[in-house]
C-alpha positions in Angstrom: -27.9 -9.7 1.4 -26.7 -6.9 -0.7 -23.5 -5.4 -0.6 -23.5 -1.8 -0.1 -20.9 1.1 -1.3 -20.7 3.5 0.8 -19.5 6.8 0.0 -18.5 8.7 3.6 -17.9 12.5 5.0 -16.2 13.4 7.7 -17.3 16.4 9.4 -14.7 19.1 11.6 -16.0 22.8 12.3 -19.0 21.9 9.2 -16.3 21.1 6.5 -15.2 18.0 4.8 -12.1 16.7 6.2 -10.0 13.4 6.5 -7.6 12.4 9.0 -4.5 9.9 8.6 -5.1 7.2 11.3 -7.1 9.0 13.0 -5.1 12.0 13.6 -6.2 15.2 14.3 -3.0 16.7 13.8 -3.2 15.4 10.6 -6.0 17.0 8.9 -6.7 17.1 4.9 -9.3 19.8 4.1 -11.7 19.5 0.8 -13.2 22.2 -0.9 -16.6 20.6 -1.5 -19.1 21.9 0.7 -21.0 18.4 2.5 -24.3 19.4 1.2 -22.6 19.9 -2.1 -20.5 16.7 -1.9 -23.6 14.6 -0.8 -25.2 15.8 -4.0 -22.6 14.4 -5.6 -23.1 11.3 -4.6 -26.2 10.6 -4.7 -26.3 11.7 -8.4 -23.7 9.3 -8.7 -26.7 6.7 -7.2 -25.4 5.9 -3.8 -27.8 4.5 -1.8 -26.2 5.1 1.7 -23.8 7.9 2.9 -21.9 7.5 6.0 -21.2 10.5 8.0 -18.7 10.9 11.3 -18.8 14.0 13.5 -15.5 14.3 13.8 -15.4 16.9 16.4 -18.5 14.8 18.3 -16.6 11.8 18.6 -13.4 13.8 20.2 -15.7 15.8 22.7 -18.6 13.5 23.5 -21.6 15.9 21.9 -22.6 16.0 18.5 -21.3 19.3 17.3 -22.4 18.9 13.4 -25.9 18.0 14.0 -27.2 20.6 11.8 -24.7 19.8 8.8 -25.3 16.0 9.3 -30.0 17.0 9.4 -28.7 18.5 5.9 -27.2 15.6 4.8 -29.9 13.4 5.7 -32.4 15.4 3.2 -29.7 15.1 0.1 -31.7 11.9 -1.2 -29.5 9.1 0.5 -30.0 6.7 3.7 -27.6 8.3 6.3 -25.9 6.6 8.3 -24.3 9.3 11.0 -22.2 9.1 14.4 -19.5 10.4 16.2 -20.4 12.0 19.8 -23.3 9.6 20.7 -23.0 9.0 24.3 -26.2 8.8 25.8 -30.1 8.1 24.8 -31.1 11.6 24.0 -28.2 11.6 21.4 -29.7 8.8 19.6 -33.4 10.3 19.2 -31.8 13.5 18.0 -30.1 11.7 15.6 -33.0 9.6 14.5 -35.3 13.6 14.7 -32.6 14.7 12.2 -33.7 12.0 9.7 -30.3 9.7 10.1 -31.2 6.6 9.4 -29.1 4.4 11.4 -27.3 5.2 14.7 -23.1 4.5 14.4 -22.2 3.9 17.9 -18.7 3.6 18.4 -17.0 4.8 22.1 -20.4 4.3 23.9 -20.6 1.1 22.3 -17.2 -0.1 23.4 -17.2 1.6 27.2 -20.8 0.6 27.9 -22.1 -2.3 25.8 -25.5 -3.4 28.7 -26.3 0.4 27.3 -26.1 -0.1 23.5 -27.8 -3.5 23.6 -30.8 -1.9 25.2 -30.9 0.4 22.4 -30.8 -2.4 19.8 -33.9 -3.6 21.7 -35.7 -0.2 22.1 -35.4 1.0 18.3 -34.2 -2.0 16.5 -31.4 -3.7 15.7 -31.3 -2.7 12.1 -31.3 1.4 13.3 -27.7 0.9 14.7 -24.3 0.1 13.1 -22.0 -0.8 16.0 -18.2 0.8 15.1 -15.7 -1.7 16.5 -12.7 0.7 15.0 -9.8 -1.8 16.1 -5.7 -1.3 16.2 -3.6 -4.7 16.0 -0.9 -4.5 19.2 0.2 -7.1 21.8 -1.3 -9.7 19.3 -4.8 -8.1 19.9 -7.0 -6.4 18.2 -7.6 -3.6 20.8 -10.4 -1.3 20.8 -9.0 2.7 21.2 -12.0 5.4 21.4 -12.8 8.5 22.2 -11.7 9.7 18.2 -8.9 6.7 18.6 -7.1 8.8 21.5 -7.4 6.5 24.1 -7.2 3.0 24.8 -9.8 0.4 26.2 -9.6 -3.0 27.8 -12.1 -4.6 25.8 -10.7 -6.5 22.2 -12.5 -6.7 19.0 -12.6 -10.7 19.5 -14.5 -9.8 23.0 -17.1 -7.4 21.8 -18.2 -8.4 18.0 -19.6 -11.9 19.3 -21.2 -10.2 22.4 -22.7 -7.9 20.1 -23.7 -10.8 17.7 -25.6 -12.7 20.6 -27.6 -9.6 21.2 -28.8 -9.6 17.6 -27.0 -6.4 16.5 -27.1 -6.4 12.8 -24.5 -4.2 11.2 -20.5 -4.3 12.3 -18.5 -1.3 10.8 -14.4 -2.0 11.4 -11.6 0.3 10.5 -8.2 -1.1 10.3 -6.9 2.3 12.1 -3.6 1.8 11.0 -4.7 2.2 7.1 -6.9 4.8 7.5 -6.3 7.2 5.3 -3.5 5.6 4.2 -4.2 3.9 0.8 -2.7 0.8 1.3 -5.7 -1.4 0.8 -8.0 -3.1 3.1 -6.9 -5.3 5.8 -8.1 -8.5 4.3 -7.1 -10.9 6.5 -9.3 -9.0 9.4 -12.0 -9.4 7.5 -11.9 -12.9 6.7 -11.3 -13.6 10.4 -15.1 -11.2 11.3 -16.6 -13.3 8.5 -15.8 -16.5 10.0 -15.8 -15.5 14.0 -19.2 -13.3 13.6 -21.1 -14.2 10.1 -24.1 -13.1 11.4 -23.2 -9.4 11.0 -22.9 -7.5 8.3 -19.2 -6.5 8.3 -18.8 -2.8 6.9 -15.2 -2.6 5.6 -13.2 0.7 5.9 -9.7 2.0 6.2 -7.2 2.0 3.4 -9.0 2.1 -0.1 -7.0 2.7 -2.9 -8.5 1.0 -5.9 -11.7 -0.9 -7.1 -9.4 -3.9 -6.9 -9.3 -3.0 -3.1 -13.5 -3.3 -3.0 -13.8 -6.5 -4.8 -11.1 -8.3 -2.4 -13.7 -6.8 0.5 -16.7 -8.6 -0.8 -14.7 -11.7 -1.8 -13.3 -11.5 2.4 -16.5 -11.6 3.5 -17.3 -8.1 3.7 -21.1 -6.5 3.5 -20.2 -3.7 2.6 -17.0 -0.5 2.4 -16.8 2.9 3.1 -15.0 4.7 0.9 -13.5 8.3 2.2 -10.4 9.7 0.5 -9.7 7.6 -2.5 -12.9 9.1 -3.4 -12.2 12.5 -2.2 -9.1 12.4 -4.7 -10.6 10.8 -7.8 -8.6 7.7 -7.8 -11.6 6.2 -8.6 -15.2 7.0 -9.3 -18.1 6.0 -7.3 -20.0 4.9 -9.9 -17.6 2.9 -10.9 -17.3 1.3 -7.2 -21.2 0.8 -7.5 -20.6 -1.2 -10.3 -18.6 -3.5 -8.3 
C-alpha cells in the first residue's frame, strides 16, 4: 500500500487557520485564500488534501460546505470532516465531491452508526478520526473539536473499528498539534502492531521531513501535514519525495 502525504486546511469562518492543541483560543490565521492554497498544492502534485471544518466540528453542522465543494474541484482527492453527525451529512459531503467521509465525534459517541455507514457506502469512503490525548495512562478519546471528554479509549475503539472492516485510521497526538515537536512515534508503532489492518494516518506535531520518514518507518500509512507547511519549514514537494 502506498504511503500518502497529505497536505491539510483547516477551515474557521471560510479562512485558513490552525489551532495549538486544539484550541480555539489559540487561533493562527494565513493569508492564503483555501481555493488558492489548494492550488498550491496540487501544483506541488499532492494527490490527497485533507480538510477539517473547524467551526463544524465545534457546533455539530458543517458550516464550510461550500468552501470545502470548492476544494474538492481544485484537482485533488478530498478527504473533508468536521460537523458530520448524522446520514444526511455524509451524502452532502459525498454531493459536494469529497471523496472520503472523516468521521470523528460521531464516530466515537456512536460507533453501531458509523459501522453502518462503512457498510452502506464502503469502507474505503470513510477515514475514522480517533484524535486521542494520553491521561490516566489512557489514551482517551476527547470530541466535540477536543472540548469534551468521552469514556471510550483509543485501545477500545480502533480494534472495534478494525473488526468492522473500516479501512483508514487518522490519529492526532492532540498534545503536539500544532506544536512542532515531532510525531508521537511510539503511538504509532503501538496502532501498527495493535490494529495493522488499518491504514494509520499520522498527524500532530510535524516539524521536519525527518519527522515523516520516522512516520513511515513506525508503521504509519500515511501524515498530514498542516503548519510546518503553512510556514515553509519544509516544502511539499519535498515531503512527496519522501
Amino acid at each position: 500500500m502506498n504511503f500518502e502525504v497529505i497536505p491539510a486546511i483547516d477551515l474557521r469562518g471560510g479562512q485558513v487557520v490552525r489551532l495549538r492543541q486544539g484550541d480555539y483560543a489559540q487561533e493562527t490565521q494565513y493569508a492564503p485564500s483555501p481555493s488558492d492554497l489548494a492550488a498550491t498544492y496540487a501544483q506541488a502534485g499532492a494527490r490527497w488534501l485533507h480538510v477539517v471544518d473547524l467551526d463544524g466540528a465545534r457546533a455539530g453542522n458543517l458550516a464550510n460546505l461550500s468552501v470545502i465543494e470548492a476544494l474538492a474541484k481544485a484537482g485533488m482527492q478530498v478527504q473533508a470532516g468536521g460537523g458530520v453527525r448524522a446520514e444526511d451529512d455524509v451524502r452532502r459531503l459525498f454531493d459536494a465531491g469529497v471523496r472520503r467521509v472523516v468521521v470523528g465525534s460521531v464516530a466515537i459517541r456512536e460507533p453501531e452508526r458509523v459501522a453502518q455507514w462503512l457498510n452502506t457506502h464502503g469502507a474505503e469512503h470513510f477515514t475514522v478520526a480517533l484524535d486521542t490525548r494520553r491521561r490516566d495512562n489512557a489514551w482517551t478519546l476527547p470530541s466535540a473539536g477536543w472540548t469534551e471528554d468521552e469514556a471510550r479509549t483509543l485501545d477500545e475503539l480502533a480494534p472495534w473499528y478494525a473488526a468492522r472492516g473500516a479501512h483508514h485510521l487518522l490519529c492526532t497526538d492532540i498534545e503536539r498539534d500544532g506544536m512542532l515537536a515531532g510525531f508521537n512515534l511510539e503511538l504509532y508503532r503501538h496502532l501498527a502492531q495493535t490494529v495493522p489492518q488499518l491504514a494509520v494516518q499520522a498527524s500532530g506535531g510535524v516539524r521536519s521531513l525527518d519527522d515523516i520518514r520516522a512516520a513511515r518507518d513506525a508503521g504509519a500509512r500515511g501524515v498530514i501535514l498542516g503548519r510546518a507547511l503553512l510556514e515553509g519549514r519544509f516544502t511539499l514537494e519535498g515531503a512527496l519525495a519522501c
